[in-house]
C-alpha positions as CSV (number, residue, x, y, z in Angstrom):
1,X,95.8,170.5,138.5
2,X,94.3,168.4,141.6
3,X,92.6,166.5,138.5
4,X,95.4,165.3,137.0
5,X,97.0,164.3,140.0
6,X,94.0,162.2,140.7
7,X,93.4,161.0,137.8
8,X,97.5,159.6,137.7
9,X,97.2,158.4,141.0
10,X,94.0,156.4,139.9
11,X,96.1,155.1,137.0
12,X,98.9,154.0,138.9
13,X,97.3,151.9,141.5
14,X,94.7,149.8,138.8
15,X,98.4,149.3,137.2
16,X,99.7,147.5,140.3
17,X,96.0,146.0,140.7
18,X,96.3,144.5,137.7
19,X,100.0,143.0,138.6
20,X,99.0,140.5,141.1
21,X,101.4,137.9,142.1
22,X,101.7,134.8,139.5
23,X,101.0,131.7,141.3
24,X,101.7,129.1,138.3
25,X,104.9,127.6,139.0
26,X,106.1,124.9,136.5
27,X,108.2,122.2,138.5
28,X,110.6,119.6,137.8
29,X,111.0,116.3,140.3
30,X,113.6,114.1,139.8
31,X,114.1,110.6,141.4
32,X,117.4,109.4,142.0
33,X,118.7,106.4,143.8
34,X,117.5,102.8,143.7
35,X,114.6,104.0,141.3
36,X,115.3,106.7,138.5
37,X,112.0,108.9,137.4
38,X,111.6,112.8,136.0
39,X,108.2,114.4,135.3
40,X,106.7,118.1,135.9
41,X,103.9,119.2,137.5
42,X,102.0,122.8,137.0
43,X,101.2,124.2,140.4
44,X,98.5,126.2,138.8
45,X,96.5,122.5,138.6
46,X,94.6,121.6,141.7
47,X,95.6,118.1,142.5
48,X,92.9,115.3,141.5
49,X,92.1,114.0,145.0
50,X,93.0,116.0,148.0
51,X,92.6,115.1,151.9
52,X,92.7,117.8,154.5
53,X,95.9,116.9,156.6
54,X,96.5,113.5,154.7
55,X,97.8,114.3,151.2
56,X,96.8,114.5,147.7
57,X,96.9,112.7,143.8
58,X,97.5,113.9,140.7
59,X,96.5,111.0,138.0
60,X,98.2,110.3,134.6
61,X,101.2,112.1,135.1
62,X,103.5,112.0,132.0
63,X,107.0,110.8,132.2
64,X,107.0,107.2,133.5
65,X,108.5,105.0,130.5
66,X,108.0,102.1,133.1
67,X,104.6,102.3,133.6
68,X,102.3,101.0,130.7
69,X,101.0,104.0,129.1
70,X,104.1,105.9,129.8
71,X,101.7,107.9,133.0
72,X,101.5,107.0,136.8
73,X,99.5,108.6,139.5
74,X,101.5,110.4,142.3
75,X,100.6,110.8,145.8
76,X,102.1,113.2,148.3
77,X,101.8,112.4,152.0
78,X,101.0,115.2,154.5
79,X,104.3,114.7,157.8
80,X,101.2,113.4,159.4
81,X,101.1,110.6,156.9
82,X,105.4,109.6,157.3
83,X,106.0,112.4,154.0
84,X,107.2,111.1,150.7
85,X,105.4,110.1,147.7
86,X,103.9,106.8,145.9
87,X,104.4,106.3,142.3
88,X,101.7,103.6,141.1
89,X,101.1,102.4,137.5
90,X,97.0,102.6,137.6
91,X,96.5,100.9,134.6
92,X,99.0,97.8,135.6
93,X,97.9,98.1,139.7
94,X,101.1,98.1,140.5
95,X,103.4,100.5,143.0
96,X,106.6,101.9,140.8
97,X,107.8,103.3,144.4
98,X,106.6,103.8,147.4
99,X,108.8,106.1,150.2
100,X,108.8,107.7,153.2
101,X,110.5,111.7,153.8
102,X,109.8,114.6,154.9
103,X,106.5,116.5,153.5
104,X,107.4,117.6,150.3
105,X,104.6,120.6,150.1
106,X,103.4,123.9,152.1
107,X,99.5,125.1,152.3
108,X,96.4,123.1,151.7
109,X,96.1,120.1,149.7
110,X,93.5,121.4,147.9
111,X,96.4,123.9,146.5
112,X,99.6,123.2,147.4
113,X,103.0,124.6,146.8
114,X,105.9,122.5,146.6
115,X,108.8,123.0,148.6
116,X,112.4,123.1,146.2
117,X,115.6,121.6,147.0
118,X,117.2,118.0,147.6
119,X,114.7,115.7,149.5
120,X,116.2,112.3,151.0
121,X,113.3,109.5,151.0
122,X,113.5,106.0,151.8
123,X,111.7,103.3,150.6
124,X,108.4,102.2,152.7
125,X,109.1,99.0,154.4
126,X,112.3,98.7,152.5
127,X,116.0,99.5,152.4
128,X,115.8,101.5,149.3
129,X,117.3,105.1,149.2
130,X,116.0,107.8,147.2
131,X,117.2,111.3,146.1
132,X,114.2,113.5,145.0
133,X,114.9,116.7,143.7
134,X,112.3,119.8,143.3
135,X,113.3,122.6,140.9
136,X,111.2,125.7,140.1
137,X,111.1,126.1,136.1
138,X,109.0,129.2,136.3
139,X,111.7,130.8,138.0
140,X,111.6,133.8,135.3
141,X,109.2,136.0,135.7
142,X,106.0,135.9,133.6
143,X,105.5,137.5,130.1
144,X,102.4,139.4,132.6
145,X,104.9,140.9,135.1
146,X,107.4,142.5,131.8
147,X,104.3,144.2,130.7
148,X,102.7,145.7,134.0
149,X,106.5,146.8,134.8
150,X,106.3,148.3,131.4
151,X,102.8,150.2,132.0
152,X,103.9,151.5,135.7
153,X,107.4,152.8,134.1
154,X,105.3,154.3,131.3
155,X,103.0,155.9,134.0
156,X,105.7,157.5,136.2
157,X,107.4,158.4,132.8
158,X,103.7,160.7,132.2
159,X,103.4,161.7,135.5
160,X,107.2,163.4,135.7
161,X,106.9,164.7,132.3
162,X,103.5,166.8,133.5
163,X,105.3,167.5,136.9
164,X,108.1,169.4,134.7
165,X,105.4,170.8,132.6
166,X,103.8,172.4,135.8
């Protein structure tokens, strides 16, 4: 008996082992305001260039119909750095928008998570006013998660059925 009970016990915790917490996050940012702009960004993608405390790129970011090849690079400024976010076309060397706001991320820069919500920004050195908005797409739980829920259920389901057995 003190076998079985192990060995269910065993099962049970490499179950939630194996359920770890997702990290990917799918998000949508959207610019409104004096500029107009929508694109998406995986979290699960470390960022191009990152700078302890300053900030970090992601390059060729799809969505920009403005910019030449329809991609622009992004930078996020650390609250060190005044916040916000530049826009810039790469391939034309030229700034699409440039603000100021509050930090728009939390953790490293090496891995950050963005924050969600309405974000007001302003423009840098200018009287522009900007809306961003950060939305979580990945908000449903990943196909992962349904299946470890699945195998705990299943294992508590074994476990109750040998308990009445007993």
């Amino acid at each position: 008996m003190n076998v079985k009970r192990i060995l269910s016990q065993v099962a049970m915790s490499a179950a939630l082992l194996w359920t770890g917490a997702a990290n990917a996050a799918l998000y949508q940012f959207t610019v409104t305001g004096d500029y107009a702009a929508k694109w998406t960004l995986d979290s699960s993608v470390a960022p191009d260039l990152s700078e302890d405390g300053g900030g970090f790129v992601y390059y060729d970011v799809e969505g920009f119909p403005d910019a030449l090849l329809s991609v622009a690079d992004i930078t996020f400024f650390s609250a060190a750095n005044g916040g916000g976010l530049v826009i810039e076309d790469f391939y034309l060397g030229y700034q699409l928008l440039a603000t100021d706001g509050p930090q728009l991320y939390t953790g490293a820069e090496d891995s950050p998570v963005f924050k969600v919500g309405n974000f007001a920004l302003t423009q840098f050195g200018g009287a522009g006013r900007y809306t961003l908005n950060v939305t979580n797409l990945s908000a449903v739980p990943e196909p992962e998660t349904y299946a470890a829920m699945l195998a705990g259920l299943g294992l508590m389901g074994v476990v109750l059925r040998r308990r009445r057995r007993s």
